[in-house]
C-alpha positions in Angstrom: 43.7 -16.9 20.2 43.3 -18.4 16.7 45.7 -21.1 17.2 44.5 -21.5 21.1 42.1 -24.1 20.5 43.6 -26.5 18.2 46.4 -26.4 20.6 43.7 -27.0 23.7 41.8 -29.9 21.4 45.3 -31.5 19.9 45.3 -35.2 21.3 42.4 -34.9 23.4 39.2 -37.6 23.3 36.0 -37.7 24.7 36.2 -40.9 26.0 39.1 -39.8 28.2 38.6 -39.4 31.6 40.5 -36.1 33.3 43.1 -36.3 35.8 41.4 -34.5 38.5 42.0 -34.6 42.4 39.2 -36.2 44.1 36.2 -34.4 45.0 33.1 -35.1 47.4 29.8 -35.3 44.7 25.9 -36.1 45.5 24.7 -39.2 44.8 23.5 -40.4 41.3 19.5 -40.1 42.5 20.0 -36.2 42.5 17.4 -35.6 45.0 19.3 -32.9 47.2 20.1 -31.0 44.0 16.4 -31.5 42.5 15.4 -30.2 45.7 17.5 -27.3 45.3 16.6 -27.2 41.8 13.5 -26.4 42.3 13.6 -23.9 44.5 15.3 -21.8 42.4 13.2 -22.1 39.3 9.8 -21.3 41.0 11.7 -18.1 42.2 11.0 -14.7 40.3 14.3 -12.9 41.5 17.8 -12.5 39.8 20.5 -14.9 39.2 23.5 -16.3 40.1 22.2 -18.5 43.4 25.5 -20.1 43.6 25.1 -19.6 47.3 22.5 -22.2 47.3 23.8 -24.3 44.4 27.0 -25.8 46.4 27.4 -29.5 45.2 29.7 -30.7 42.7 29.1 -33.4 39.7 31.7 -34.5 37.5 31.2 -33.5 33.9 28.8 -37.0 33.0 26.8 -36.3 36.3 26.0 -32.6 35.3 25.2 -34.0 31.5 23.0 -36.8 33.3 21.1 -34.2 35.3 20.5 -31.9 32.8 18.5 -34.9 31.0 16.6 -34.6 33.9 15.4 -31.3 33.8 13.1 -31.7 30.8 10.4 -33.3 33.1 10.7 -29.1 34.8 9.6 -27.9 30.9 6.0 -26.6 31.6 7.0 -24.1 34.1 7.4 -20.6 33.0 11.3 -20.0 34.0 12.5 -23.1 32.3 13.4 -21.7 29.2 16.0 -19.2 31.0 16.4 -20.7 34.6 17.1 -24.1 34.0 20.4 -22.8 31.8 21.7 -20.4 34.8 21.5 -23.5 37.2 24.0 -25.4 34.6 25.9 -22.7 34.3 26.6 -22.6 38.2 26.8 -26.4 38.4 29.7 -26.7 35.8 31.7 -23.6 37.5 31.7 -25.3 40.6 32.8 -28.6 39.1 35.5 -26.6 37.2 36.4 -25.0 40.1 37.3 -28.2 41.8 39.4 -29.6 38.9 37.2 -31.0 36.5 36.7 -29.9 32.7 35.4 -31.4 29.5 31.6 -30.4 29.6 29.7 -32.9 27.4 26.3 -31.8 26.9 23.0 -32.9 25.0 20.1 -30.3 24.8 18.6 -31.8 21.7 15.6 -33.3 23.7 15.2 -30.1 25.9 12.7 -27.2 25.2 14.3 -23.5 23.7 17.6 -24.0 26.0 19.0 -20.3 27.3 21.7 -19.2 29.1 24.1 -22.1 28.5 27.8 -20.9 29.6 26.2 -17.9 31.2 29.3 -15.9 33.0 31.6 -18.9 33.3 35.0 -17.8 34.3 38.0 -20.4 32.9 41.5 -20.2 33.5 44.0 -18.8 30.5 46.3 -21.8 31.4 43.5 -24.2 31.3 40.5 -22.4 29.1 37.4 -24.2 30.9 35.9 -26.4 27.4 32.1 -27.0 26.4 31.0 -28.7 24.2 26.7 -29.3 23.0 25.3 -31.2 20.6 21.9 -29.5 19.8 21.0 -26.1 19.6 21.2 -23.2 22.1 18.4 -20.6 21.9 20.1 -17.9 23.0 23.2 -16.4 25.0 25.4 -19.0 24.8 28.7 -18.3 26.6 26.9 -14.6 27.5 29.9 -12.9 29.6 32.3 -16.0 29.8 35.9 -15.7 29.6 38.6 -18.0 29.0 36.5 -20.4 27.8 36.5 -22.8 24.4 32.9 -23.3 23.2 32.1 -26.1 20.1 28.3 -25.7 19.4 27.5 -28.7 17.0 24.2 -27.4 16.6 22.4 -24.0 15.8 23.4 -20.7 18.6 20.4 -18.4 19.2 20.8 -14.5 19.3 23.5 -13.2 21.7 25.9 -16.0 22.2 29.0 -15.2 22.8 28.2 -11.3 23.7 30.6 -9.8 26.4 32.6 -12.8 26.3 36.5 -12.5 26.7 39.5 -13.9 25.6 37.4 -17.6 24.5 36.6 -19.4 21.6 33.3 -20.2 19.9 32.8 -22.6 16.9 29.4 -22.6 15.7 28.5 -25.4 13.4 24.9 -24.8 12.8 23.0 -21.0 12.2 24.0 -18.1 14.2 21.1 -15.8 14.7 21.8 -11.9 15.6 24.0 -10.3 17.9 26.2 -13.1 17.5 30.1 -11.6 19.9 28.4 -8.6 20.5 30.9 -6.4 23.0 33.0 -9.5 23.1 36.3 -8.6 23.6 39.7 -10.8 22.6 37.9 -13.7 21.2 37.5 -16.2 18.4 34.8 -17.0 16.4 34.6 -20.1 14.0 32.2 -21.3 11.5 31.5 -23.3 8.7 28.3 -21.4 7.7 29.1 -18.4 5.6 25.7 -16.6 6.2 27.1 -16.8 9.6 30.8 -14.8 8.3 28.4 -12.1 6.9 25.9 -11.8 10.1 28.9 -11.7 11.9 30.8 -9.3 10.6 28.3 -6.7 11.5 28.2 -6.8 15.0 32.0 -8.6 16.2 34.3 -5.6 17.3 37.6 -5.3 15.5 39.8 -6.7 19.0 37.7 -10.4 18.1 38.7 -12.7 15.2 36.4 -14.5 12.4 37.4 -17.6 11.0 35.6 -19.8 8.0 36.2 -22.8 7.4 37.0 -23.2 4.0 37.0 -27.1 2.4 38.5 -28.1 5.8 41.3 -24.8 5.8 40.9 -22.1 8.2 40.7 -18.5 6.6 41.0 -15.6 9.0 38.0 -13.3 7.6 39.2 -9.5 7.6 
């Protein structure tokens, strides 16, 4: 795993459009999928609803929508609803061939959930990347997934995940690859190393980046 990302990222740029088969999406108003939307955060029961969350956007449609979602703040399941619905909407779109989630929470109110049980591929690791911060649970159960958080991760992200990658540029706040099992965590931040280190199981791997090198923490 410590190698699996560099390999995944190696000649890759986000201005690249993926070679994907072509897929039937909803138009660019969204109105079927607010619709939808909104039904499901008014509702008090449990997630996943991807029974009722169907369509598929290519990755700058689901980063467009999500922009959209702020006007939703005020209500009382935003905080943790609002990242479920992502979550579905970027497995379906991965499930029919896309990959390469861009996405911006920097305007949006304490974002949660982010990643939440996504399922990639080991021959094509499904690949997030957010610039802003993630309250918590980011990547919460996912597996086979690369994660580059250019922001700070709230508690919980990455627990339960397996066999994925998580770099972390900003804070990480506790629980940080709680039960995660097989997977790689990256960092910059060194208060992050030590928070870490407490509560990642021995089967995971800690790197630090050191003046630009890579140092496997023990």
């Amino acid at each position: 795993m410590v190698n699996r990302f560099n390999e995944f990222m190696a000649g890759y740029k986000p201005t690249q459009l993926d070679e994907v088969r072509k897929v039937q999406t909803v138009g660019t108003d969204f109105s079927e999928l607010l619709r939808k939307y909104e039904w499901v955060l008014v509702r008090n029961d449990s997630l996943p609803c991807g029974s009722q969350i169907s369509e598929v956007l290519t990755p700058d449609e689901i980063n467009s929508f999500l922009q959209g979602t702020k006007q939703y703040e005020d209500h009382r399941n935003y905080s943790w609803r609002n990242g479920l619905i992502m979550s579905i909407l970027i497995q379906n779109s991965y499930n029919n061939g896309y990959n390469h989630f861009l996405l911006n929470t920097e305007a949006l109110y304490k974002t949660n959930n982010f990643g939440f049980g996504i399922i990639g591929r080991k021959e094509n690791p499904l690949f997030m990347s957010i610039e802003g911060e993630i309250w918590s649970k980011l990547g919460f159960g996912a597996k086979n997934c690369l994660f580059i958080l250019n922001g700070g991760a709230g508690a919980q992200c990455g627990e339960k995940a397996r066999f994925s990658e998580f770099r972390i540029e900003d804070f990480a706040d506790l629980g940080c690859g709680w039960n995660a099992e097989d997977c790689t965590f990256k960092t910059p931040v060194w208060a992050n190393i030590e928070q870490m280190r407490k509560n990642i199981p021995k089967s995971n791997t800690l790197i630090y980046f050191e003046n630009g090198k890579e140092v496997i923490i023990k």
